[in-house]
C-alpha positions as CSV (number, residue, x, y, z in Angstrom):
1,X,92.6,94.7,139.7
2,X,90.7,91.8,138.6
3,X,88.8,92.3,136.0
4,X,87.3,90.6,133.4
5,X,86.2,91.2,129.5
6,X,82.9,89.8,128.5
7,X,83.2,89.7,124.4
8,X,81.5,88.0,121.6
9,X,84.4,88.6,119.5
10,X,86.6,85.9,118.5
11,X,90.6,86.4,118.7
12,X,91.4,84.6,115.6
13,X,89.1,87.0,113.7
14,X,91.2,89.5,112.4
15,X,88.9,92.3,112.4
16,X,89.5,91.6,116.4
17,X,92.7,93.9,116.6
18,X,91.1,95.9,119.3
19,X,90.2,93.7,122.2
20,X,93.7,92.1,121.5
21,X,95.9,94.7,121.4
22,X,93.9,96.6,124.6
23,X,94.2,93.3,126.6
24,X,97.6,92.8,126.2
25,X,98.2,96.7,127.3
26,X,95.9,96.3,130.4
27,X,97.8,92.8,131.3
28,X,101.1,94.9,130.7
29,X,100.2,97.8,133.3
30,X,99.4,94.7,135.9
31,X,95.5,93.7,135.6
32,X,94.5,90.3,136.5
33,X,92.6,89.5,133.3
34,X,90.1,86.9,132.5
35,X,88.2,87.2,128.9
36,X,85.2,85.3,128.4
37,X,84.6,84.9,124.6
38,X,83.4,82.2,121.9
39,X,87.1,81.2,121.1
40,X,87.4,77.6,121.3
41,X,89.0,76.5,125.3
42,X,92.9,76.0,125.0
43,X,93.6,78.7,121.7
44,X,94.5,81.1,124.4
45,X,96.8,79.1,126.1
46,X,99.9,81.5,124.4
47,X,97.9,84.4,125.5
48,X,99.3,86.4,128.7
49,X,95.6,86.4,130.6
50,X,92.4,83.6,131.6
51,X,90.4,82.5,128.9
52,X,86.8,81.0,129.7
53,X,85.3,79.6,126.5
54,X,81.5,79.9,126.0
55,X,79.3,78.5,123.0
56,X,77.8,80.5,120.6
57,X,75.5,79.6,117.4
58,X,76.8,79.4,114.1
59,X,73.5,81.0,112.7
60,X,73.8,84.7,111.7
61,X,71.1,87.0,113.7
62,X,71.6,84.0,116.5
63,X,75.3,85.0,117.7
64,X,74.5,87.2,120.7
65,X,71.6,86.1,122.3
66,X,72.9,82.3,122.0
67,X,76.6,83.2,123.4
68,X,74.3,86.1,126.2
69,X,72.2,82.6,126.9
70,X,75.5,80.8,128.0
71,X,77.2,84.0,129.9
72,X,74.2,83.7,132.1
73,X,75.1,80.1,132.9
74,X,78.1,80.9,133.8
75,X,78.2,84.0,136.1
76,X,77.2,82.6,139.3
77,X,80.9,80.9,139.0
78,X,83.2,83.5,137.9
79,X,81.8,86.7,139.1
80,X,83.1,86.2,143.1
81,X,86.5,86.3,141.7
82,X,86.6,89.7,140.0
83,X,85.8,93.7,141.1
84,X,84.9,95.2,137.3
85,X,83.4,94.0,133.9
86,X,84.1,95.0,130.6
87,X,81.5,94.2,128.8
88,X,80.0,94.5,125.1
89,X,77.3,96.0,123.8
90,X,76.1,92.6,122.0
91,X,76.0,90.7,125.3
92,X,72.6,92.4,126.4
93,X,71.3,94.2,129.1
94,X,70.0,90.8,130.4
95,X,73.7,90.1,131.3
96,X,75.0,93.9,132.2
97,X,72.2,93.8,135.0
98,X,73.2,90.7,136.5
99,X,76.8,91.7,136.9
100,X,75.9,94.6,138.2
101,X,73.5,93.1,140.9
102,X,76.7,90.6,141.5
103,X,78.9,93.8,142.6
104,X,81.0,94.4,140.1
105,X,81.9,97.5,138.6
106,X,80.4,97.2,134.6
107,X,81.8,99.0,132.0
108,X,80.3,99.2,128.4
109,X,82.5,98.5,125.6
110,X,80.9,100.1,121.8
111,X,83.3,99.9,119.3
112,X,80.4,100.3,116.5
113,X,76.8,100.7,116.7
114,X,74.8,98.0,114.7
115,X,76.5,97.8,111.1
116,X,74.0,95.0,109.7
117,X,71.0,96.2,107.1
118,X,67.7,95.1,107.4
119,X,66.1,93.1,110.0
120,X,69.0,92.2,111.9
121,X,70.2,95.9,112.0
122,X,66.4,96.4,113.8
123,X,67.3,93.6,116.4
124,X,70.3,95.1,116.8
125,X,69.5,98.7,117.4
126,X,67.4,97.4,120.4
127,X,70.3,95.6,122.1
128,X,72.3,98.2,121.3
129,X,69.4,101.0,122.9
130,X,68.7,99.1,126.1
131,X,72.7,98.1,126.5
132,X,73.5,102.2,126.5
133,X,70.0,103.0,128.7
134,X,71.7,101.3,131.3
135,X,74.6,104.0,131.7
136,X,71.8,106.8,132.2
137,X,70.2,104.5,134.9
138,X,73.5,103.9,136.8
139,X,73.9,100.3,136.6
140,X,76.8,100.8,134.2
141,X,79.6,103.1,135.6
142,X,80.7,104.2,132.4
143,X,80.5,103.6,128.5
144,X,83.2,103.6,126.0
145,X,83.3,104.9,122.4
146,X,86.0,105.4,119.8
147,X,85.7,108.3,118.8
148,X,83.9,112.4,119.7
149,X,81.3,111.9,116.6
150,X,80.5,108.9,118.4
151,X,80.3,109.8,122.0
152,X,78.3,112.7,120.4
153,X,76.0,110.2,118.7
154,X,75.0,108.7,121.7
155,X,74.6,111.7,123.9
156,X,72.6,113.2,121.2
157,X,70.2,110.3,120.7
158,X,70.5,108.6,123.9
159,X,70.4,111.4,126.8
160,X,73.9,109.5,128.3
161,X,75.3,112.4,130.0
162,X,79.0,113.1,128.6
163,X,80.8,112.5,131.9
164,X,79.3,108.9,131.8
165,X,81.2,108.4,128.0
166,X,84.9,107.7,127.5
167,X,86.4,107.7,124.2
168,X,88.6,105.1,123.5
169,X,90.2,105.8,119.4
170,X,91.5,103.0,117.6
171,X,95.4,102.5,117.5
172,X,98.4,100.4,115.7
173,X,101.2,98.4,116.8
174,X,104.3,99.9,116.3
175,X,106.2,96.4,117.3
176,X,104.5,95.5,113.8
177,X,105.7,98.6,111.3
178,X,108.1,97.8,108.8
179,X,109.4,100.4,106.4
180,X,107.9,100.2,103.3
181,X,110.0,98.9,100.2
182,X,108.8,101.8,98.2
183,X,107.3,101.4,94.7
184,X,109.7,100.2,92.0
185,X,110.1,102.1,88.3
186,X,107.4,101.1,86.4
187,X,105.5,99.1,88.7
188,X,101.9,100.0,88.8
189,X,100.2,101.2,92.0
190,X,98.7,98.5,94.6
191,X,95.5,99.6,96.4
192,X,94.5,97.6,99.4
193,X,91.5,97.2,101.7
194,X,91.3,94.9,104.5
195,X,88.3,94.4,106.7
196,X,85.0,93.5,106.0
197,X,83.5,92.7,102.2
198,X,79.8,93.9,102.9
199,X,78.2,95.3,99.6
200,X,76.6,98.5,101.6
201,X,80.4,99.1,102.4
202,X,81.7,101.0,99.2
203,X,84.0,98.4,98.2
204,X,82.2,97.3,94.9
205,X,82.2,100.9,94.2
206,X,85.7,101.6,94.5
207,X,86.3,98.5,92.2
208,X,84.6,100.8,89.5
209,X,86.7,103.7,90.0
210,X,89.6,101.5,89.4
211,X,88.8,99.9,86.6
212,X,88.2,104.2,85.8
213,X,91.8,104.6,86.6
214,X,92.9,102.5,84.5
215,X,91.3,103.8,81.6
216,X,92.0,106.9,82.3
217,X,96.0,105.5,82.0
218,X,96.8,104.9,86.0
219,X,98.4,101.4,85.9
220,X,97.2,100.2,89.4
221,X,95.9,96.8,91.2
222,X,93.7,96.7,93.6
223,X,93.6,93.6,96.3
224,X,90.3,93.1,98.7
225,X,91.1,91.1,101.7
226,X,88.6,89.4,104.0
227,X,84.9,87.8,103.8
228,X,81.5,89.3,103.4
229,X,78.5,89.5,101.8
230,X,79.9,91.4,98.7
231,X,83.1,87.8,98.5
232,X,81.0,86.7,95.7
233,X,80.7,89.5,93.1
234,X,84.5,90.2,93.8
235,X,85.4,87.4,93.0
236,X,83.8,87.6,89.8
237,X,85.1,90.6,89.1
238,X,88.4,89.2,89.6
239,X,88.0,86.5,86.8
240,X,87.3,89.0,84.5
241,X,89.7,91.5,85.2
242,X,92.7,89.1,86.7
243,X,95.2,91.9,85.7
244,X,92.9,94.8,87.9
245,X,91.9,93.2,91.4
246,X,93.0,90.2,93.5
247,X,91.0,88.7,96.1
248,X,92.4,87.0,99.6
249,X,90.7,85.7,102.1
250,X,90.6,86.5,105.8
251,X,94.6,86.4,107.3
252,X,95.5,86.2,110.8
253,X,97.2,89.9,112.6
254,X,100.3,89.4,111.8
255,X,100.1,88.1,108.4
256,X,97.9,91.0,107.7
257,X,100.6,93.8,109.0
258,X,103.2,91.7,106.5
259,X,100.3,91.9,103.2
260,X,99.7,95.5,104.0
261,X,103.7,95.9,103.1
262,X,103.8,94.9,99.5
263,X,101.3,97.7,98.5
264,X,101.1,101.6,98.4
265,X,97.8,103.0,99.2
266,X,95.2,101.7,101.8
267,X,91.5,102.0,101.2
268,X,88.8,103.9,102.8
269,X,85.7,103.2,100.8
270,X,82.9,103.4,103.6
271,X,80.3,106.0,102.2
272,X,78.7,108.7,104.1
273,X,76.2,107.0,106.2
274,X,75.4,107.4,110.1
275,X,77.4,104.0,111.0
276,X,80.9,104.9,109.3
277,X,80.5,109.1,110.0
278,X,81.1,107.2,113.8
279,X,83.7,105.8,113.4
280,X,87.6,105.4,114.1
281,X,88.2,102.3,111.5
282,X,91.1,100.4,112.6
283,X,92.6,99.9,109.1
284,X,93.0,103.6,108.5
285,X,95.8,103.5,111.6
286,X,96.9,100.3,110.3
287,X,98.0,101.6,106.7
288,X,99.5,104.6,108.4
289,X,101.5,102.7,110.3
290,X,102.5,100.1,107.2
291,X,103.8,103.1,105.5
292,X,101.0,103.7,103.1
293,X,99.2,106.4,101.7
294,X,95.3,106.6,102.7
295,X,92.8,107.3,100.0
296,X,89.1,107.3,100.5
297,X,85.3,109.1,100.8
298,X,85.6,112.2,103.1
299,X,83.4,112.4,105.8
300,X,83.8,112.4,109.8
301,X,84.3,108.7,110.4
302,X,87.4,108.7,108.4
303,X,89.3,112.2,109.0
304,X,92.4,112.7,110.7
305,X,92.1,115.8,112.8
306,X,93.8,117.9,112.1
307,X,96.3,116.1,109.1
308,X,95.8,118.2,105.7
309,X,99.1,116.0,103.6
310,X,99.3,114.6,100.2
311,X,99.7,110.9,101.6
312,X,96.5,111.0,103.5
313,X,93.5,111.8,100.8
314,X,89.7,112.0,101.4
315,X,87.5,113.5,98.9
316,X,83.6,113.4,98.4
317,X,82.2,110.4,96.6
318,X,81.4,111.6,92.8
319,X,85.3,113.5,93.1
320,X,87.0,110.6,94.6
321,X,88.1,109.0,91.4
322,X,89.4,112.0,89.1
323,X,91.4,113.4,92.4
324,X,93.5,110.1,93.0
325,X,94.3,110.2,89.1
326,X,95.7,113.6,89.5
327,X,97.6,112.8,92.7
328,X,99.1,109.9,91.6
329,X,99.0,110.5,88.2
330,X,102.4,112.3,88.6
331,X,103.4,111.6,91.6
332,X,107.2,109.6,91.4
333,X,108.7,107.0,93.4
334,X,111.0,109.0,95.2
335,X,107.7,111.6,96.4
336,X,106.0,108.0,97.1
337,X,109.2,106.7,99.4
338,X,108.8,110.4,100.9
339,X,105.4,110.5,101.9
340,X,105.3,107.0,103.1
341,X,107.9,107.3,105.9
342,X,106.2,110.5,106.8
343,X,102.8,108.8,106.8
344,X,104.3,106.0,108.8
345,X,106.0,108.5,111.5
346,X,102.8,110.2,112.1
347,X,101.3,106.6,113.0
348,X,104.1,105.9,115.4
349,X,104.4,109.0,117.1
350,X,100.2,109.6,117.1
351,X,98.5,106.1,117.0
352,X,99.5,104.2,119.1
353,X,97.5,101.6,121.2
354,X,100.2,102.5,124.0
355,X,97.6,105.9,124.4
356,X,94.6,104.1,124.3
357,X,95.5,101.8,126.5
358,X,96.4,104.5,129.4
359,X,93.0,106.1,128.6
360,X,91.0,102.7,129.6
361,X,93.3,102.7,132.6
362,X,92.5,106.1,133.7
363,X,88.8,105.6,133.6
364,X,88.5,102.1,135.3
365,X,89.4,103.1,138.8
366,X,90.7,100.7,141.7
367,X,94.1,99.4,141.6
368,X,96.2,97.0,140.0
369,X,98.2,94.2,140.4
370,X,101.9,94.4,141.3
């Protein structure tokens, strides 16, 4: 089949695991891919599928209808040459309709509804209302979601009949896990979070509880990778307390798998609200499969069905903090080394993108190439 993936994600962001990892699956099983995206033309050059390169503004709350502006442009040129359309919520229904009207076959791609605050999270919600409204009307053949609470979410609010939803859950690479060095006599314990630094995203929270942890007498670091609105404050924090938090920037895939390594315990600090209760983060799976344990705020959005084990801990907000002391508190090197390599097993043998990717397959229809 050839298809082609309209996205407004850049590959070089690492928060961009998922349309990487499911392009080079579909590519694998013999699709004739094309992805259309703001990456600069030539960076995908290494990369085994078509890359068309299409502008997009630099000016936050401008991203998608500037790069949508430029799809439009384009269409009339690359449509004739492809039978289906993966396509993103952000692009607009401007777009969706147009490529539907072309011929193709369009399928919605929703890995998050709007995560922004304010008035871009308005702006957003509308894109995101009239991109879905589409399924119910026919013009898209199917939407995808990553997770049930989510495909729930937008049956629930939307109307979108559940045969028109697939759900598509987040995954790992297991060409990228490593086994875990362990933690060494004495060493303190290394929290991690990677992904976005947004303050509404419980991350200057969880700086508190460990600066509680370690008055409490847990000797542990914690380290914040990536950018966001909350880059600032951490970093000040991390002038104060030098010997507490460290603060990295933004790291490419690969670099990020090899980070994740040199600690113990992965973060999950998103707080009970409607946008994380959706989700399937990508970073949960990705400490999993690192060989971490998993500590964070229990609600939907970051449960493992089904898993009740010591190396993957959720807990309620106010109990978070006093219920990783007593885990850890006691808990020796040689229980660590234990419940890592279980932790990391389960990834392997449940998470991985190799299931997703047959899932997208299943649900696309027509035939490939080869």
């Amino acid at each position: 089949m050839r298809l082609l993936w309209i996205t407004h994600r850049k590959f070089d962001d690492f928060c961009a695991t998922t349309p990487v990892a499911l392009s080079t699956g579909l590519v694998r099983n013999g699709f004739d891919l094309t992805i259309v995206n703001p990456d600069e033309e030539g960076s995908h050059d290494e990369f085994p599928w078509s890359h068309i390169s299409v502008d997009q503004s630099s000016i936050k709350g401008f991203h998608g209808s500037s790069f949508s502006n430029q799809v439009k442009k384009l269409l009339p040129s690359i449509t004739p040459n492809h039978e289906a359309v993966l396509v993103d919520w952000q692009v607009g229904a401007v777009v969706i309709k147009l490529l539907s009207k072309a011929g193709l076959r369009v399928y919605l791609i929703d890995r998050s509804p709007p995560a922004d605050r304010g008035i871009l999270a308005r702006l957003q919600w509308k894109v995101w209302k009239k991109s879905w409204g589409l399924v119910n009307t026919g013009v898209v053949e199917r939407g995808f979601v990553v997770s049930p609470k989510h495909a729930e979410f937008v049956s629930q609010h939307l109307k979108v009949q559940s045969k028109h939803i697939g759900i598509l859950p987040a995954g790992v690479d297991n060409n990228q896990s490593k086994t875990n060095p362990g933690k060494g006599e004495g060493e303190p314990w290394r929290f991690v979070y990677h992904g976005r630094l947004d303050k509404h995203r419980g991350i200057l929270e969880f700086m508190d509880s460990i600066t509680k942890l370690n008055t409490l007498g847990l000797n542990c670091i914690f380290t914040l990778i990536g950018e966001g609105s909350a880059v600032k404050e951490i970093i000040r924090r991390c002038s104060s307390d030098p010997s507490l938090f460290i603060y990295k920037p933004s790291m490419a895939h690969g670099e990020i798998h090899e980070e994740l390594g040199k600690h113990h315990i992965g973060v999950l600090p998103m707080p009970e609200r409607k946008v994380w209760a959706l989700a399937s983060p990508l970073k949960r799976g990705e400490y999993l499969a690192s060989g971490l344990m998993v500590v964070g705020i229990d609600h939907d959005g970051h449960r493992l069905q089904g898993v009740v084990e010591k190396w993957f801990h959720l807990n309620s907000e106010p109990s978070l903090t006093d219920s990783i002391y007593g885990l850890f508190n006691n808990l020796s090197e040689e229980e660590f080394s234990i419940m890592s390599k279980e932790a990391q097993n389960y990834a392997i043998e449940h998470l991985s993108w190799d299931g997703t990717v047959q899932m997208l397959i299943s649900q696309l229809g027509g035939e490939v190439n080869g």
